[in-house]
Structures are given as C-alpha cells and as structure tokens.
KOLKOLNU-391490 format. One record per atom (N, C-alpha, C, CB): residue in three letters; z, x negated, y negated. Coordinates in steps of 0.001 Angstrom, whole numbers, padded with zeros to 6 digits, always signed. Glycine has a CB too. Layout:
N
AlaZXY
...
***
This chain:
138
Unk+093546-321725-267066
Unk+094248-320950-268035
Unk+094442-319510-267617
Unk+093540-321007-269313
Unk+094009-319355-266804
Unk+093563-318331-266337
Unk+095303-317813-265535
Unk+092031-318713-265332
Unk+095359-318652-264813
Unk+096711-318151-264371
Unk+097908-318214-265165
Unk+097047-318767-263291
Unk+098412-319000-266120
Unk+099161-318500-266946
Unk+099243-317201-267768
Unk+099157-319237-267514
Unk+097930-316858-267981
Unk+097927-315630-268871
Unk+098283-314334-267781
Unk+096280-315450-269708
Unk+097819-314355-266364
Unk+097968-313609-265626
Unk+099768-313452-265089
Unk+096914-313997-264729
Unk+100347-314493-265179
Unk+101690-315025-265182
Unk+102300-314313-266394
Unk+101747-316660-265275
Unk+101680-314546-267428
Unk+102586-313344-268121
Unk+102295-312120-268470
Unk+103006-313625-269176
Unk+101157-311618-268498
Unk+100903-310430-267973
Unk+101650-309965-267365
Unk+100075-310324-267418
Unk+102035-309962-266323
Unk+102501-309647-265063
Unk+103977-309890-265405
Unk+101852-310514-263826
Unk+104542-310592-266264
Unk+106254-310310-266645
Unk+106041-309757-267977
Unk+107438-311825-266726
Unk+105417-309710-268271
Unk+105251-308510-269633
Unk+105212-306812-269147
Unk+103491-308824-270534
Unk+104285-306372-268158
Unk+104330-305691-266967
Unk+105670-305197-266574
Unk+103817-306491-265984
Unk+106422-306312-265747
Unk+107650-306036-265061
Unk+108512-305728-266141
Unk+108178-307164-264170
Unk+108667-306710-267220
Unk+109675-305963-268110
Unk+109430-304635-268949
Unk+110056-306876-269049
Unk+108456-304290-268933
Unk+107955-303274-269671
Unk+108724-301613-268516
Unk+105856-303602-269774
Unk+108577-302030-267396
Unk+108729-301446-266439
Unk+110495-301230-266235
Unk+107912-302197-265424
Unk+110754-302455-266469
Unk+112375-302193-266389
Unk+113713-301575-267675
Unk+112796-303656-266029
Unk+112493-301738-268531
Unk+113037-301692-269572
Unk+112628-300019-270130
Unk+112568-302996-270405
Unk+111642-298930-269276
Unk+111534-297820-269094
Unk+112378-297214-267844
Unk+110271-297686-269082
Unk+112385-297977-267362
Unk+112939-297576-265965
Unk+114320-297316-266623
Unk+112873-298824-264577
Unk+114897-298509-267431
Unk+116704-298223-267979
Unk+116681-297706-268640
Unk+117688-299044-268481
Unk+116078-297353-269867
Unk+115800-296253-271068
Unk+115528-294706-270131
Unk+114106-296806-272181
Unk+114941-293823-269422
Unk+115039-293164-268561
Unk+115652-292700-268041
Unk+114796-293319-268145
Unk+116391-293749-267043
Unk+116889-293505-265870
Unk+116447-293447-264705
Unk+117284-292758-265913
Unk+117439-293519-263598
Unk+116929-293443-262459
Unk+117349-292194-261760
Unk+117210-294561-261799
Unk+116422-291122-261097
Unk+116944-289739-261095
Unk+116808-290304-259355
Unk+115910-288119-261973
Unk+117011-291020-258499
Unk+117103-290973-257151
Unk+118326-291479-256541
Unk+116079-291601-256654
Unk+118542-289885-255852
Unk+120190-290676-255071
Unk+119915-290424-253945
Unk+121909-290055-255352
Unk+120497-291577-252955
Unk+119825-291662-251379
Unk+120915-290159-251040
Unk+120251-293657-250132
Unk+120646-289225-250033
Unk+120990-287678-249769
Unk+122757-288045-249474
Unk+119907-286814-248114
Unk+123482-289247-248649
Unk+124440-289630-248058
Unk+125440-289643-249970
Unk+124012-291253-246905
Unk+124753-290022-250792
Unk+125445-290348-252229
Unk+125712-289055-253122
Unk+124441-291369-253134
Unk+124516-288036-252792
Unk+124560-286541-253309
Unk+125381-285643-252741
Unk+123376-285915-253217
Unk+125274-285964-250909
Unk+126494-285269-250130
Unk+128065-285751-251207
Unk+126556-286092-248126
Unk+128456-286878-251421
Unk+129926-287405-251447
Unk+129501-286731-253383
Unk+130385-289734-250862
Unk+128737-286289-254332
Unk+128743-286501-255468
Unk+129342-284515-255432
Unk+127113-287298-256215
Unk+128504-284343-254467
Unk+128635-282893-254471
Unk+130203-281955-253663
Unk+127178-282511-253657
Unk+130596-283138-252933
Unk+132059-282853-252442
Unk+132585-282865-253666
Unk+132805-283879-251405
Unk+132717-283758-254297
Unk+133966-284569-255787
Unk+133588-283369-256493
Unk+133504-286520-256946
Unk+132167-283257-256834
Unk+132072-281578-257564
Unk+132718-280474-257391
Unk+131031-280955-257379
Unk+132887-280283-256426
Unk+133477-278699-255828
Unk+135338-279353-255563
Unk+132334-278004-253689
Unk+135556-280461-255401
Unk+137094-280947-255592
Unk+137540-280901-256782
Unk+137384-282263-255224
Unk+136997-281624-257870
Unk+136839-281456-258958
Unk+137709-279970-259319
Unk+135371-281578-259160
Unk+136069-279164-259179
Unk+136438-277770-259523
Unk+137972-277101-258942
Unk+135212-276909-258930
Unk+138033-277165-257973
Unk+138930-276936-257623
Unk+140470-277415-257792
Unk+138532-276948-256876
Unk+140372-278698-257926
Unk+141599-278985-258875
Unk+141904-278500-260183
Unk+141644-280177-259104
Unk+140371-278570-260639
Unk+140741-277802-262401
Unk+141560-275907-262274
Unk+138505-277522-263512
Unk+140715-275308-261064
Unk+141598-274323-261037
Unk+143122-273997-260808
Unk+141149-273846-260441
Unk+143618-275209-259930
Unk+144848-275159-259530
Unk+145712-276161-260931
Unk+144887-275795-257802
Unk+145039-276460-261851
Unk+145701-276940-263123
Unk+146041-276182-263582
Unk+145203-277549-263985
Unk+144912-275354-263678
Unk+144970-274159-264680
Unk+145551-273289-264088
Unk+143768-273592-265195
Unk+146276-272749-262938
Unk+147548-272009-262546
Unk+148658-272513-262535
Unk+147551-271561-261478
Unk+148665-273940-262368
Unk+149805-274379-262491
Unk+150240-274575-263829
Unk+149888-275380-261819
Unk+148937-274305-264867
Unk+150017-274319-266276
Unk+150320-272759-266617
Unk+149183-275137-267877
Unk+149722-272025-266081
Unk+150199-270750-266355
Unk+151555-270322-265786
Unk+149245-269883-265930
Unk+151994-270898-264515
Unk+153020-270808-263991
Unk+154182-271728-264817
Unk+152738-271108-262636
Unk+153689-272682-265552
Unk+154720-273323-266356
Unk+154818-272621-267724
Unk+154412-274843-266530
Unk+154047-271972-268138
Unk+154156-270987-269434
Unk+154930-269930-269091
Unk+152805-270393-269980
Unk+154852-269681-267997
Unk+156018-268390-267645
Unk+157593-268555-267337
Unk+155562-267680-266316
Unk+157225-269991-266801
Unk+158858-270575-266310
Unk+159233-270780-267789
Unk+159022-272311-265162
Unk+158776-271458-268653
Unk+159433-272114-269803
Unk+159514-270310-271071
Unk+158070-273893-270493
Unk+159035-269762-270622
Unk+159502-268178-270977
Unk+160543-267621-270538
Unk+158683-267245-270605
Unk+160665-267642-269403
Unk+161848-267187-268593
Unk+162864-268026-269060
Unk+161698-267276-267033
Unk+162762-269687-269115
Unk+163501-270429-269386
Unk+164286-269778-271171
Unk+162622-271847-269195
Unk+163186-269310-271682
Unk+163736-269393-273076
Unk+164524-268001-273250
Unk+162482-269608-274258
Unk+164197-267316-272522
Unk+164825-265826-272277
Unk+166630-266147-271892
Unk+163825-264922-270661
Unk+166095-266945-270627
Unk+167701-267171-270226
Unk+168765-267906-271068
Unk+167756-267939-268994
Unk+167826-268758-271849
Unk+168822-269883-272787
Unk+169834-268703-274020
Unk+167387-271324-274001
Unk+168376-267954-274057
Unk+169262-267334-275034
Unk+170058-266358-275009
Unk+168770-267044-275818
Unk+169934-265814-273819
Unk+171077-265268-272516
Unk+171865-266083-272910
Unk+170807-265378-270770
Unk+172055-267162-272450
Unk+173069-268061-272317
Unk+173981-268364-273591
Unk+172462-269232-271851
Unk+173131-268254-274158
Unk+173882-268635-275988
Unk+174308-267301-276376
Unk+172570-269289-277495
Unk+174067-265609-275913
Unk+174708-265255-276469
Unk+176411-264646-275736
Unk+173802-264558-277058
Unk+175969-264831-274339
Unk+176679-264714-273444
Unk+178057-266017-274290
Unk+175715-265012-271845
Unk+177803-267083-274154
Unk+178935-267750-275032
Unk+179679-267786-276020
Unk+178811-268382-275261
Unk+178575-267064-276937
Unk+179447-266397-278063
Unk+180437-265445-278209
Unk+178840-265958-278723
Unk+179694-264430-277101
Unk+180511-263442-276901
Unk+181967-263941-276132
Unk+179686-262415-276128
Unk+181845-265130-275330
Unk+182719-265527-274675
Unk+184089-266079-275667
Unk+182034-266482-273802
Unk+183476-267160-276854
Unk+184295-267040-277520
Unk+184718-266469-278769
Unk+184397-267713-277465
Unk+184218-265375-279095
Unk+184498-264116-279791
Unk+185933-263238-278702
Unk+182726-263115-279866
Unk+185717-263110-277266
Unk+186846-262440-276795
Unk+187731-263816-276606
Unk+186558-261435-275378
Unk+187684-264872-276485
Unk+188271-265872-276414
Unk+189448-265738-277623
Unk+187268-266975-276451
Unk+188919-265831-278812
Unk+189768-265836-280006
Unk+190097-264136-280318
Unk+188890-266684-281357
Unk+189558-263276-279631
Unk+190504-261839-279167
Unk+191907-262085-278693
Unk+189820-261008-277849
Unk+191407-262884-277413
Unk+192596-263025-276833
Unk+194042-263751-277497
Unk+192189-263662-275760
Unk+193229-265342-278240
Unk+194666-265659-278696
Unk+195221-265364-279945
Unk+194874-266897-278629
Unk+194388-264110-280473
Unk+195122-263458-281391
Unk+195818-261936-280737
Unk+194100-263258-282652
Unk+195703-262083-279741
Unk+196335-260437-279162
Unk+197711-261416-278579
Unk+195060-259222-277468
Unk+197501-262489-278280
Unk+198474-263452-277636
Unk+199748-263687-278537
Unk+197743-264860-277366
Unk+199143-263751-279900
Unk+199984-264563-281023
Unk+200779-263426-281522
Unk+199053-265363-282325
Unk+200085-261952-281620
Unk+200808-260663-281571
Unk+201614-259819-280795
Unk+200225-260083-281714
Unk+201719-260205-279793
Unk+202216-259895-278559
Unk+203709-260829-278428
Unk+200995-260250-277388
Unk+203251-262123-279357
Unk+204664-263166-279216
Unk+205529-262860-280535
Unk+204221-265082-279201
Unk+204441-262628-281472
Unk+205483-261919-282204
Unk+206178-260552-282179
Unk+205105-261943-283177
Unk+205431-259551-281507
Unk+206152-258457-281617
Unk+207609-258455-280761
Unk+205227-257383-281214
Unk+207032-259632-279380
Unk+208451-259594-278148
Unk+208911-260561-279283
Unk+208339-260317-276026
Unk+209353-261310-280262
Unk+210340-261452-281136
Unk+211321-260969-282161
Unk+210040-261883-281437
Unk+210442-259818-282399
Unk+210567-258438-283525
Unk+211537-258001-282723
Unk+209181-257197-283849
Unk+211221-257714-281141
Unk+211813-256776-280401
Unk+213435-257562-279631
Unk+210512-256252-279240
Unk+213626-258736-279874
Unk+214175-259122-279342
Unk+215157-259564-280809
Unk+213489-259876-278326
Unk+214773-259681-281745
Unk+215454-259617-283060
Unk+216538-257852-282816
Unk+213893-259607-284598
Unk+215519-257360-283255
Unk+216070-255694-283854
Unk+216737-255586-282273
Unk+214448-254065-284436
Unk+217106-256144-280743
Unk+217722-255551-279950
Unk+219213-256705-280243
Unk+216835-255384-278413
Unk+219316-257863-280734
Unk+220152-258467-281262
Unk+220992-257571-282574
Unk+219436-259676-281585
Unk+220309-256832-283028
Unk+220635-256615-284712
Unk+220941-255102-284186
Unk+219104-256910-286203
Unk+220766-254377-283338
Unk+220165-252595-283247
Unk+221727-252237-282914
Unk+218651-251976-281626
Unk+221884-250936-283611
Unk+223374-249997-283384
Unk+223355-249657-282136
Unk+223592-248560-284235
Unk+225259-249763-281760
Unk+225381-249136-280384
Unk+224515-247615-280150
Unk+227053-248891-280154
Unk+224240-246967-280982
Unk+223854-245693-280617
Unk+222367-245736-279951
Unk+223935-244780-281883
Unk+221636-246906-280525
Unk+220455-247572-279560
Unk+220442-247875-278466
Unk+220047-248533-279806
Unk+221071-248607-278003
Unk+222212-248956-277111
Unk+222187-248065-276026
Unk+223557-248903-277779
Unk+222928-246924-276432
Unk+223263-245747-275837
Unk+222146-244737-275161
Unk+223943-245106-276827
Unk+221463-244621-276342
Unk+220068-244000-275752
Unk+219146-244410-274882
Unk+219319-243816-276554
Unk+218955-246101-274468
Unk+218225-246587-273931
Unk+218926-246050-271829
Unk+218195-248267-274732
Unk+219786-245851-271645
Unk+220349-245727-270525
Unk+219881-244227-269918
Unk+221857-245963-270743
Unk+219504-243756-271136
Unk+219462-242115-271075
Unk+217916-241839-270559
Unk+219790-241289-272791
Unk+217069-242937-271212
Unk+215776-242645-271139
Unk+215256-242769-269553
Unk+215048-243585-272137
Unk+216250-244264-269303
Unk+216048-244603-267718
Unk+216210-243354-266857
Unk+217170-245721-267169
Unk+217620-242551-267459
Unk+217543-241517-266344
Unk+216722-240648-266449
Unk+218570-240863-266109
Unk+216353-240372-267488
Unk+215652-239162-267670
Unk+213946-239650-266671
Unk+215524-238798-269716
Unk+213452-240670-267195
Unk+212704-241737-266082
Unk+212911-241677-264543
Unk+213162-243180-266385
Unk+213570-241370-264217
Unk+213902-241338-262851
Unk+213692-239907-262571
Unk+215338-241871-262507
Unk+213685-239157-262740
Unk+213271-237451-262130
Unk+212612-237462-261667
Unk+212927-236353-262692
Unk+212473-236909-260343
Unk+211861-236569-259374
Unk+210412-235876-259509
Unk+212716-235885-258791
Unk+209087-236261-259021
Unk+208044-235679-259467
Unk+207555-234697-258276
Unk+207058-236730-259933
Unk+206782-233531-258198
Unk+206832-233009-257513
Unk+205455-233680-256845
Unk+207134-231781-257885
Unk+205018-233182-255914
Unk+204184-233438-255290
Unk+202914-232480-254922
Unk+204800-233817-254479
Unk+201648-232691-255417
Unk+201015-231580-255517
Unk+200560-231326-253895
Unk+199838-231712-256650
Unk+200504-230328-253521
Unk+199700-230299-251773
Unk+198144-229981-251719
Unk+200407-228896-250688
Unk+197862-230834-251140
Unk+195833-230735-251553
Unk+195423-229311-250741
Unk+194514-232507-250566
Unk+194818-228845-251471
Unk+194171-227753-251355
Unk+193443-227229-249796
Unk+193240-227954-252398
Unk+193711-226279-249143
Unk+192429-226867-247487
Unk+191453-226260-248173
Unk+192580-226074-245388
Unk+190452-227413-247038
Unk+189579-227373-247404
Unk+188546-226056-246703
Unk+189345-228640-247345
Unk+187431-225453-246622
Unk+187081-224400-245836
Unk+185856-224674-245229
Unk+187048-223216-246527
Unk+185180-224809-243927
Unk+184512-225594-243157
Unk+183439-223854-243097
Unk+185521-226522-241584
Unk+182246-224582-243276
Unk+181176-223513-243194
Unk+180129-224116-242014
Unk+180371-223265-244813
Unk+180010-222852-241212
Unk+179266-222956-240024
Unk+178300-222945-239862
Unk+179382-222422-239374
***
C-alpha cells in the first residue's frame, strides 16, 4: 500500500507544482529570447515615434489642405462674381452699340456734319517733347 500512496503523493506534489508554477509565472527567458524581446522593444518604440510624426505631418497637410480649399472656394466666387460682371458689362455694351446705331440712323445732318470735323481736328499734329540731357557727375 505503500506505493500507491507514495504514487499519489508524488502527483499531488507535481500538480501542486504546476499549478503554482502557472498561477505565477515563469520569469526565465533563455538570453537568445531577451536579445530578440529587447530588439521588438526599441522597434516598437521607434515606430511609435515615427507614427506620431507622421500624424503630425498629416495634421498639418490636412490644415494646409483646408486653408487652400478655402482659397479655392473663394477664389471661385470671386471668379463668378466678375464672370456675371462681365456678361452684364457685355449686355450693356450691346445695348448701348444699338442706342448708338439707332440715334446714327435717326441723328440730323448737322450731326453728320460735325462728326468729320472732329476727325480733323483729331488729326493735329502733336509736338514732340525733347528729353531733357542728362548731366554726368565725375
């Protein structure tokens, strides 16, 4: 009887043992497992730093980004604000060369008359100014 009781003893023992051992832990890493635990550590780290610039560099782009958009939006407005300048300076411009082309249909010879006068008077000779010399200091 003797050896059965010693038989379980002895797995009462072992499990007692394994079952502290897993509750615990096991704090031994062969030096070859601490070398590769302690690389990934310092990689690790080092990736987290280059995250963390690379989101700072994306907080600045998507700033810049929002700067320019709205560059962009007002730059367009303005575009079509002179846009609808234009085809109202366009639509005035077609009516006035109609006005003008009415009243030169409808306008007295004495209109007529004067317009020939203006040309000449338009044509006179302008004088020509002579540039000044200049005086060279030694």
């Amino acid at each position: 009887m003797t050896r059965p009781v010693l038989v379980r003893n002895l797995v009462a023992v072992a499990a007692i043992t394994l079952v502290s051992v897993g509750l615990s832990g096991c704090d031994y890493w062969p030096p070859a497992l601490q070398t590769q635990i302690e690389q990934l550590r310092s990689e690790l780290q080092t990736v987290t730093m280059e995250k963390a610039q690379l989101q700072n560099q994306m907080a600045s782009f998507n700033k810049v980004k929002e700067d320019l958009q709205a560059q962009v939006n007002d730059l367009s407005k303005a575009n079509q604000d002179k846009s609808t300048m234009i085809a109202s300076l366009q639509n005035g411009l077609t009516a006035a060369q109609g006005r003008l082309a009415k009243s030169a249909k409808v306008a007295p010879p004495k209109t007529v008359a004067a317009k020939p006068a203006t040309k000449a008077s338009q044509k006179t000779p302008v004088k020509k100014k002579t540039p000044a010399k200049a005086t060279v200091k030694h």
